[in-house]
N, C-alpha and C positions, 0 to 999 in steps of 0.2 A: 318776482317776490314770493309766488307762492311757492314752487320749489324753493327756496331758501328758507321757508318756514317747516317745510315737510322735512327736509335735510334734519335742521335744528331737530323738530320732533322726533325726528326717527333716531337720533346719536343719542338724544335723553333715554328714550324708552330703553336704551340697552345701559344704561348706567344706572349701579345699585340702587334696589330702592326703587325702580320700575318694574313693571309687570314683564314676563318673560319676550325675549325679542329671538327673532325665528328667522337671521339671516342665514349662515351658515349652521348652528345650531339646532338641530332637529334631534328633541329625545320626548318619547311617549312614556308616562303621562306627561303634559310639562310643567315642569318647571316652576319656582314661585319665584324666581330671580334667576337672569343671566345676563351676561356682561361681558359681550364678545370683545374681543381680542386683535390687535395684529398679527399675522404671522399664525404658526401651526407647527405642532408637532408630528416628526415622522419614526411610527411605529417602526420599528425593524428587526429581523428573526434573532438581533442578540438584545432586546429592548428586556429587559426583565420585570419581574411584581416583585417590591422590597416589601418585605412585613417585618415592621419596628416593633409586632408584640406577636407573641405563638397563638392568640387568639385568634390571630388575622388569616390564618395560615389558611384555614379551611375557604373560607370568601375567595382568598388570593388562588388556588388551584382551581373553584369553580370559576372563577373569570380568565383564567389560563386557557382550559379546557375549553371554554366559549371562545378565547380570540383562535384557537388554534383551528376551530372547522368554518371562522371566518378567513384566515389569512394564510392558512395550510400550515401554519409554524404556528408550537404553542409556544408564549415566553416562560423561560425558567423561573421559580419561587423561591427566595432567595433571601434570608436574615443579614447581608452582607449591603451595605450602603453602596450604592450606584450613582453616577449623576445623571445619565441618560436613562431615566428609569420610571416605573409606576410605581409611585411608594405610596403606603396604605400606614395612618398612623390614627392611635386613639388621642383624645383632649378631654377633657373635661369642658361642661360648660354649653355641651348643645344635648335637644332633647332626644328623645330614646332612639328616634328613628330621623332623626335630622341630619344631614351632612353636608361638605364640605367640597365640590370639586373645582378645582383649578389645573388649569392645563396650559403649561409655556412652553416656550419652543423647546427649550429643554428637558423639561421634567413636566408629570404630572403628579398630583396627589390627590388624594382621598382623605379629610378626615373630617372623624364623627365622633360620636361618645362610646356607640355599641359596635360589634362589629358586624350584627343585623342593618346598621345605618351605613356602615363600610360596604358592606355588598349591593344597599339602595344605589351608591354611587357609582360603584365598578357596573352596573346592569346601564345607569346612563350613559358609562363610558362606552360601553359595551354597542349601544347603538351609534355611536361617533365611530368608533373601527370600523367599522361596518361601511361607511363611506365612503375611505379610501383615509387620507390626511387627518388627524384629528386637531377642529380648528380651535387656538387658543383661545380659553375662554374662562370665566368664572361662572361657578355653578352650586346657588345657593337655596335647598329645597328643602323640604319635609312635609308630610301629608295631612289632610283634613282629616281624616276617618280611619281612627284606628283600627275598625273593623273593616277589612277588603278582601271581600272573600269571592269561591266560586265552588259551586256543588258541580258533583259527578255523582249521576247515577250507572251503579254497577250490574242493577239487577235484573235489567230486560234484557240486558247484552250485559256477559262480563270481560272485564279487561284486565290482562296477562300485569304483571305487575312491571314490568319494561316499560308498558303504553301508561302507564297511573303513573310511575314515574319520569315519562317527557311531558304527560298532564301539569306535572310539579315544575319542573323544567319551566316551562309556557309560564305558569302563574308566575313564578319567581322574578322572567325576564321585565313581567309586567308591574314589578312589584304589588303584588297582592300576598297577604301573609293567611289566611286561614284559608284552607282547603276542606272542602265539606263535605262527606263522602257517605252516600248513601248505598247504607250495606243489605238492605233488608225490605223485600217488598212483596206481593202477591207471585212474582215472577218469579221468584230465587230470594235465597238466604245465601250469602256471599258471606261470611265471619265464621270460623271454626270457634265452637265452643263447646271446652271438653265435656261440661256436664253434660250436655244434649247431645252427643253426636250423631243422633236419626236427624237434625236440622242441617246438617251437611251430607248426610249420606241418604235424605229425601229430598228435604227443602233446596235442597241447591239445583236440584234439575228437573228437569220439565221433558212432558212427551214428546212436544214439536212447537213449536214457533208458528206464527200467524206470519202470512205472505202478500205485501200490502199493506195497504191502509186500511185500518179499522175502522169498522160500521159496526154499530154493537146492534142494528137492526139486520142486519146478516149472516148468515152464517160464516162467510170467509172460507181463504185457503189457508191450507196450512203443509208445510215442510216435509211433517211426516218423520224428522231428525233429533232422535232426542238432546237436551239440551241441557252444559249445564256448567260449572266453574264454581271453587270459593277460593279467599284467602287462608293459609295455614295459619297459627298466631305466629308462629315464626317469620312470614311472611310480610303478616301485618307491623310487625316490629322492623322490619328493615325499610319496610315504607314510612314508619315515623318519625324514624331514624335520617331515612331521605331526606324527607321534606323540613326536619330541626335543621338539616347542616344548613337550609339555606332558608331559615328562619319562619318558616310555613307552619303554622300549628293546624294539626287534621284533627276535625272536630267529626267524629262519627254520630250517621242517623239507624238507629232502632228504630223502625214503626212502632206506632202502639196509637190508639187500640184498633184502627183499622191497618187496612193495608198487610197483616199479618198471616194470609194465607198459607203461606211458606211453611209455616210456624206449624199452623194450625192441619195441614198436609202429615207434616214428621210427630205431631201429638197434637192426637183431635180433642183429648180431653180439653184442650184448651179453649175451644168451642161452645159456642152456646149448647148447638144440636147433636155434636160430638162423630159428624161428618156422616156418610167418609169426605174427606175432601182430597184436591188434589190441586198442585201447583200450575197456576194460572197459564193457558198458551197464546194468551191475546190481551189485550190491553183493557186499561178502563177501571171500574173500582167494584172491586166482593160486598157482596152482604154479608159475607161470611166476616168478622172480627173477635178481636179476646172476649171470653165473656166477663163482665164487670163482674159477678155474683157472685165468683167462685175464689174463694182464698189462694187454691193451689195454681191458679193465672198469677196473681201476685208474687207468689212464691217463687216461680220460673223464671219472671222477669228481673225478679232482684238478684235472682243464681247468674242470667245472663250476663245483667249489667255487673255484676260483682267484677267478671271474666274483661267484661269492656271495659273499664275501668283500670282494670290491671294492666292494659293494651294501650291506652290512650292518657296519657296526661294531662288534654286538655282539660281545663275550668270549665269551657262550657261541652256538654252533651246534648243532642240531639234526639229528642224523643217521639217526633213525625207530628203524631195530632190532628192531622187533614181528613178528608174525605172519610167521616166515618157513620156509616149507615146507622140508620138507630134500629130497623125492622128486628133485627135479630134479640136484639135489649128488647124492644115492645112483647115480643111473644115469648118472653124466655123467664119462668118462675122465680131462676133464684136472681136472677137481676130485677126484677119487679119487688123480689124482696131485701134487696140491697137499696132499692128505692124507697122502698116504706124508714127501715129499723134504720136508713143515716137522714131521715127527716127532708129527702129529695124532692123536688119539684116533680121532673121528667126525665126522659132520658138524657137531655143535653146537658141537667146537673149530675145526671151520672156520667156524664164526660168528664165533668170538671172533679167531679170527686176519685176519678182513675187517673187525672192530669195531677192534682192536688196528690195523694197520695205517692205517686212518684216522685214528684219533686223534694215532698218531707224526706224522704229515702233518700234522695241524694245530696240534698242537704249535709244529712249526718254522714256522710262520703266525703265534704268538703265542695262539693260541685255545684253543677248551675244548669237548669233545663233550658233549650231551647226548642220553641215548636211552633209549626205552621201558624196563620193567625185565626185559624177554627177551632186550638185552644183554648179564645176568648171566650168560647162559645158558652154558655152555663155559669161565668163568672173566674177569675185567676187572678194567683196571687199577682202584689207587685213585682216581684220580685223574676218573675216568667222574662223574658228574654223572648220577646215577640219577632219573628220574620213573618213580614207583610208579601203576602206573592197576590192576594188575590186585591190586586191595583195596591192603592197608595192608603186609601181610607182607612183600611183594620190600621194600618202602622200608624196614621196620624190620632186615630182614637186611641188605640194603644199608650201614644207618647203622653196623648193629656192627660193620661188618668195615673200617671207616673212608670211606664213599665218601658225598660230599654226597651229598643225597636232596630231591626238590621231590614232594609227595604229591599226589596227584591220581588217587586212589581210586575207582572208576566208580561204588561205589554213593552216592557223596555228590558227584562232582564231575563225573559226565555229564551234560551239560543238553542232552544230545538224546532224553535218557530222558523220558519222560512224566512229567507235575508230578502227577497225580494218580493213583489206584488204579485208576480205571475210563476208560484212557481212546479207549476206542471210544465214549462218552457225552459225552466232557468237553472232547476235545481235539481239535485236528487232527489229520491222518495223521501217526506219528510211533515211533517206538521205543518199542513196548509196555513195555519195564524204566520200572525207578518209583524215581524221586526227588523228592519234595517237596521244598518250603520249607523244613520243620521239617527234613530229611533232611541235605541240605546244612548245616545250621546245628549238628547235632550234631558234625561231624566233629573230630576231638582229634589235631591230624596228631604229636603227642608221645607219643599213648600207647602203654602196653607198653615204651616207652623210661626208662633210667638218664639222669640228667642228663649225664653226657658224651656218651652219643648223641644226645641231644635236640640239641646244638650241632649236629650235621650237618644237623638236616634247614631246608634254609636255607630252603623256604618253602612253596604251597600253590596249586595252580592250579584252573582249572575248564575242562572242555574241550566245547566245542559241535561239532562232525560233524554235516555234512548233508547226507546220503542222502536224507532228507527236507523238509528246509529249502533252499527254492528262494526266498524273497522275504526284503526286510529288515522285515517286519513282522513275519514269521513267525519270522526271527532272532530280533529284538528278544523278543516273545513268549515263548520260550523260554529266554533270557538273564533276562528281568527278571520278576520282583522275586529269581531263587535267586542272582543277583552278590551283591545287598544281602546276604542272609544268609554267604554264603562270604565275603564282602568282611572283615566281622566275627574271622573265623576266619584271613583273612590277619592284620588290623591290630591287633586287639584285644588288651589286655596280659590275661596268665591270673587270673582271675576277674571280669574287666569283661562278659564274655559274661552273656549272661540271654536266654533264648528268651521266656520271657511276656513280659519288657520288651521285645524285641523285635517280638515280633507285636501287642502292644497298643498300641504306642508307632508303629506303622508310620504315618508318614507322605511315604512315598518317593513314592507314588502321587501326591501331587500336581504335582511334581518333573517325572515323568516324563509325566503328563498336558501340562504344560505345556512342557515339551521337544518333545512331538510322538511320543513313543516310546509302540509297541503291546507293554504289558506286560501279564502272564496277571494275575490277580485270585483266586487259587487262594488267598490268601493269607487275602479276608476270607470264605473259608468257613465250614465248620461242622465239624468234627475230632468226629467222633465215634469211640468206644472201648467195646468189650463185653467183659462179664465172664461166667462161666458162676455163676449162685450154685447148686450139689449140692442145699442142705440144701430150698432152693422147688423144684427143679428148671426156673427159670426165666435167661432172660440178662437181665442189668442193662446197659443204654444210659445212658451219661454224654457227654455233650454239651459241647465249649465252643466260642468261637467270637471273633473279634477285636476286642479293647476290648470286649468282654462285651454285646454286643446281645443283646435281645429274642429268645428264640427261643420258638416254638411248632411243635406237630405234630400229627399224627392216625396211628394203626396201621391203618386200612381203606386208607390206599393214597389218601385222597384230598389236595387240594393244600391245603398249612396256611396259616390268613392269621388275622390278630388277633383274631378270635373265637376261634380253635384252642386247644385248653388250654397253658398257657405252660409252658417247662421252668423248673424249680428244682430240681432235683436228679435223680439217679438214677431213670428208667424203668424197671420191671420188666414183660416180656415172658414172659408165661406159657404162649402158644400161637401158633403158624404167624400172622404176623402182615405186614404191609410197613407200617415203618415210613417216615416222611416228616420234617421238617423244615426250617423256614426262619426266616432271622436276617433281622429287620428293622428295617434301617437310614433314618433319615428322611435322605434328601438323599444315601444311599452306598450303594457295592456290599452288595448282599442276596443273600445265599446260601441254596442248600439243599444237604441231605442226604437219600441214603436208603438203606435196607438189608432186602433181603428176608428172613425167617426161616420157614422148613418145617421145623415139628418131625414126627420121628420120638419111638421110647418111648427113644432113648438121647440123647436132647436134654437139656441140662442135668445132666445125672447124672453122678456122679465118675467123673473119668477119673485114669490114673496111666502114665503114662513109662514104661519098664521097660527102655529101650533110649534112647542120647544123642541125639538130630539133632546136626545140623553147629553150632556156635557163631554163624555168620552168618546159618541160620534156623530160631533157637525160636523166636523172637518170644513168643505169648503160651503157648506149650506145651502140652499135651495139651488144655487147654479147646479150643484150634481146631478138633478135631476132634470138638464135642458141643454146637456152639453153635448146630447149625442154620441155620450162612451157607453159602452153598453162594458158595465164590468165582470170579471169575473167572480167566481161565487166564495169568494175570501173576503168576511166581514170585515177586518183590518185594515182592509187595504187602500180605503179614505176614500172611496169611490162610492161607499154604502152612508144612507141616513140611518140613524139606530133612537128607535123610538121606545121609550117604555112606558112613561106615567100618562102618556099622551097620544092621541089618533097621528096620523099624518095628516096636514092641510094645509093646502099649498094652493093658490091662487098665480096661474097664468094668464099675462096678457099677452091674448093673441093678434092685438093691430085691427081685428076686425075689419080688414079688408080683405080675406081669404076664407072658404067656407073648410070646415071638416064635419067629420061625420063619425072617426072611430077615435078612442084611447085604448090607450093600452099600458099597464101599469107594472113592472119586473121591484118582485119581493124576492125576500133570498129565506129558504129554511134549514138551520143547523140546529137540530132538537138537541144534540149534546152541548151546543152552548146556549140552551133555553131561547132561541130564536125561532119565531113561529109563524104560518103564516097568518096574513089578517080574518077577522072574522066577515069584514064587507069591504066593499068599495064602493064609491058613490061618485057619480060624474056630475057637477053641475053649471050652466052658463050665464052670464051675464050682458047686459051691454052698458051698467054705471057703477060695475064695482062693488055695488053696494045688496043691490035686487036680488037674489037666485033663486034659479029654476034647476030642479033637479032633473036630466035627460035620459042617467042609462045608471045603475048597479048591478053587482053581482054579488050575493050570499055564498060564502065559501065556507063549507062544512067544517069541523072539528078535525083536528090533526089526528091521525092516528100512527102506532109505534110503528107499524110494516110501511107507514108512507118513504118515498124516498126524499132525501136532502137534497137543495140545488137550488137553481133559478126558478120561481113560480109566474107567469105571466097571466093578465089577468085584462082581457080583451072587451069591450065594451062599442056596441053599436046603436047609434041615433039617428034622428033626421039629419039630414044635413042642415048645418045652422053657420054662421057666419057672425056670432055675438063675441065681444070685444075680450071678453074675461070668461077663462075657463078653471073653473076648481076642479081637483080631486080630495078625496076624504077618504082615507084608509084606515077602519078601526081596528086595533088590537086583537088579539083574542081576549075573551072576559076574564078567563084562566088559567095557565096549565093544565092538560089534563090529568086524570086520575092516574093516568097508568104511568109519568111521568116523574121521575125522581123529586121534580118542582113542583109536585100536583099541587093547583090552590095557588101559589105565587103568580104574582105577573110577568109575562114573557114578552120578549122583543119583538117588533118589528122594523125590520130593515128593507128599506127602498130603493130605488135606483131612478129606470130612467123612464121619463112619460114621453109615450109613442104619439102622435096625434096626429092624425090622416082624413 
């Protein structure tokens, strides 16, 4: 009976009017309605694209051009009625970007209102080619968020306009419609602009490039090769041109008023101190910015923008707004008198009085600013067009107070963040922060929102930065498969989402194999997750992995292969063990896993909270710190506690039938993201829970800027005592310090794993 009710179930879900059904049908994003079919149609090299309007034409050649480097044969485009055929026809009656696909064994169609909603469809079909047979179906979509965008930054690395347009390519496949392209930064000016041309014939190139990863407490290597690219406007116009044919609006970023080095390199009058300066070779943010004070900064920028505007049609503009130091504003006469005579508070309302007057400027242009959400900072109009990167909060504040909002949240929408947890092992050189697959795919850019705020937030980007990305392989790489997962989160109506169906269902990979695109394969890994079980005093490993392969392992640390004992369920890990695993696929990516465990006597043993971490990192809560993983030094990576308003204190019961005598306490410091280590630690023991006695501290001096970043361990020795309950208490630092961009605010602490011997 229960299969007969599953049966029943499962024939509904795929008839109209049900949520997308994922038998034979697999298309990223999915779907808001499909209705699979008997039977299937067979593409073949005389199979042709009818277009019933000359608007179609161009959709109808891009999706030619697509089957042709899937199936080696492009089909002919064709105004001539066919019956074996792919016809593309407009209607009235659906919304802008809504359409129509249907596929019988004889014919398929396409129809929609736009012919932007024509090509939505041919990109779905486009993923069914791709399979082999295209199986008959109905397919009835259209997207949540009419903003779905994705930034490129050009200016640590520049990219040949080839690579910017398979960039466009990529977005398109994904249907994402604005392209976000950041022209202008400390690194390079990448935009010809004739008034100015010492900003392309200085700003655009640099001495040498940094080698490595950036320490901005180090001096670094560097190349020694000078460096350097811009677009022509000629250029820039055939990239507009691109990405219109296939319905992408390029929305261009200007910095202002930091991040302008470039600028300020090719004309230093632009400057507070009036230089010299010179175009940045390493990463991170200038004190150098536009000076607020001076009329002829104004002047420059609206000549710029005059030229950008001629170049870009987009409504909206991009005006940067982020990271911008005030020291220079603080010490700089005519900006202190720009503070006085417009009635300013401080520096950060002379943000807003630089953000404010731009915008009136473009206003009278017809246009519409958009900028970081550190434009909030001093006050801004309604009317600003807020992108939220730094988490979710600026955009939710943003939304209430009435101003659009486009979310693009670093922990879900940096894809220049590392795809996996470990990745000095996994990955190329790249930004230690961690974003997965699953990461990206979780993002909810509504929540905490009342349904009248939700209306603001028009949509949901993802942004790539390349400090470290110098090739389009290495772009690509890092871009694909987390688009596919964000793609979802742009298009997908609320409840179509499904991460299992998603990652079991992934068949993107083949798409993009045969496109020619080098994407990561993070995807068909192994997800492993530990649990602390108190009452064994053991951790339980649960395993899954994509479309459910084969997995087998061994705990001695040697390589697992099909003799290996196979998972079925939860592994229980009772002693100092390295565990292994690998998923294997006959004919597909095979993964493995692994996780080292050093028990100590507080491994496994109940732990209890006593004090909140931060909301953005419990993750899995007091168990992290008794599980015996000793993590690596990537905040992210759900292995760290992250404490700010609050000490750490944690309270272990040690069974008190076993004596110890040391602790040992691993904090993690990254001064670049205000994480520090603690000012004390305090060991104290009990025998009713409730009593303490305090046995051993250490006082750990003030951070200072030459200190190194890493793991910090902080070792503690006592009598030997055998008392039931053992706390730790680990306080904050009081402040930031002085010499610290944060001086005065509070900084992190993040914890890990308690040794106890």
């Amino acid at each position: 009976m229960k299969h007969l009710l599953f049966l029943i179930f499962a024939v509904q879900a795929c008839l109209p009017g049900f949520a997308a059904c994922d038998g034979r049908v697999r298309i990223v994003p999915r779907p808001a309605e499909v209705e699979e079919l008997p039977g299937s149609f067979r593409l073949t090299p005389r199979t042709p694209v009818v277009i019933t309007d000359e608007q179609l034409r161009t959709p109808a050649e891009i999706f030619a051009r697509a089957v042709g480097k899937l199936t080696g044969t492009e089909p002919a485009v064709t105004a001539a009625p066919e019956k074996h055929a792919v016809t593309l026809q407009l209607q009235p009656g659906y919304e802008a970007e809504e359409y129509l696909l249907e596929v019988g064994r004889q014919r398929i169609t396409v129809t929609a209102s736009t012919p932007q909603a024509v090509l939505h469809g041919l990109r779905s079909l486009q993923q069914l080619v791709a399979g082999g047979e295209i199986p008959a179906c109905v397919v009835r979509d259209k997207p949540t968020f009419a903003y779905r965008g994705a930034m490129l930054d050009v200016c640590r690395h520049f990219f040949p306009v080839e690579d910017v347009k398979t960039y466009i390519d990529i977005l398109s496949l994904h249907k994402i419609n604005k392209f976000h392209w950041h022209l202008t930064d400390d690194q390079g000016w990448r935009i010809e602009i004739k008034k100015y041309p010492l900003l392309t014939q200085i700003g655009s190139r640099r001495a040498e490039t940094l080698v490595g990863r950036y320490d901005k407490n180090k001096e670094g290597v560097y190349d020694g090769k000078p460096y350097g690219g811009f677009y022509t406007q000629e250029e820039i116009r055939e990239i507009v041109s691109y990405a219109a044919e296939r319905h992408i609006e390029v929305i261009p970023e200007i910095e202002m008023p930091g991040h302008g080095l470039a600028a300020l390199t090719a004309y230093p009058w632009l400057g507070c101190t009036g230089g010299p300066y010179a175009v940045w070779t390493h990463w991170g943010i200038s004190d150098d910015v536009y000076c607020a004070g001076k009329e002829t900064t104004f002047e420059f920028i609206e000549k710029v923008l005059t030229e950008v505007l001629a170049l870009f049609p987009s409504k909206l503009i991009h005006i940067g707004g982020d990271e911008c130091p005030k020291g220079r504003w603080k010490a700089c006469p005519l900006c202190q008198q720009r503070i006085r005579e417009e009635g300013l508070k401080d520096e950060y309302q002379l943000q807003s009085y630089f953000i404010h007057r731009i915008e009136r400027w473009m206003h009278t242009h017809g246009r519409e600013i958009i900028g970081w959400d550190e434009i909030l900072q001093g006050g801004i109009s309604k009317t600003a067009n807020i992108m939220s990167w730094n988490g979710s909060d600026p955009g939710i504040k943003a939304a209430q107070r009435g101003n659009p909002v486009i979310m693009t949240p670093k922990w879900y929408c940096y894809f220049d963040y590392s795809q996996t947890s470990d990745p000095e092992r996994y990955e190329p050189l790249g930004n230690t922060r961690y974003v997965s697959v699953r990461q990206a795919y979780r993002l909810d850019p509504c929540d905490r929102l009342t349904l009248p705020d939700q209306k603001r937030i028009r949509g949901v980007q993802c942004n790539l930065w390349t400090e470290y990305i110098a090739s389009d392989d290495h772009l690509e790489y890092m871009l694909l498969p987390r688009l596919a997962a964000l793609s979802e989160v742009q298009w997908c109506q609320p409840g179509v989402k499904d991460w299992v169906r998603f990652r079991d269902g992934f068949r993107m990979d083949r798409i993009y194999s045969q496109m020619g695109y080098a994407f990561a394969k993070h995807i068909f890994g192994i997800k492993g997750s530990y649990a602390v079980d108190p009452q064994k005093g053991a951790v339980v490993m649960t395993l899954t992995t994509q479309g459910d392969a084969p997995i087998h392992y061994t705990l001695d640390g040697s390589e697992p292969t099909a003799a290996s004992p196979r998972y079925t369920g939860p592994v229980e890990i009772g002693k100092s063990a390295r565990f292994r695993a690998t998923a294997l696929r006959e004919g597909g990516e095979n993964a493995s896993y692994s996780r080292e465990f050093a028990f100590s006597k507080s491994t496994g043993r109940p732990a209890v909270l006593n004090t909140k971490p931060n909301d953005s990192y419990t993750f899995e809560g007091a168990s992290l710190l008794v599980d015996g993983y000793h993590s690596r030094p990537v905040f992210t990576s759900g292995a760290w506690l992250g404490y700010l308003d609050e000490p750490l204190d944690v309270t272990i019961d040690m069974g008190g039938e076993q004596s110890y005598r040391s602790v040992e306490l691993e904090t993690l410091a990254e001064k670049g993201d205000w994480i520090f280590p603690p000012s004390s630690v305090t060991v104290w023991v009990s025998d009713n829970g409730t009593d303490f006695t305090e046995v051993a501290s250490v006082t750990v001096p003030e951070a200072k800027a030459g200190d190194a970043d890493g793991i910090g361990r902080y070792w503690m020795q006592f009598p030997e005592t055998s008392a039931r309950y053992l706390k730790v208490v680990a306080q904050n630092a009081a402040a930031i310090p002085a010499w610290h961009p944060g001086a005065g605010s509070k900084g992190f602490l993040f914890v890990d794993e308690i040794v106890v011997e």
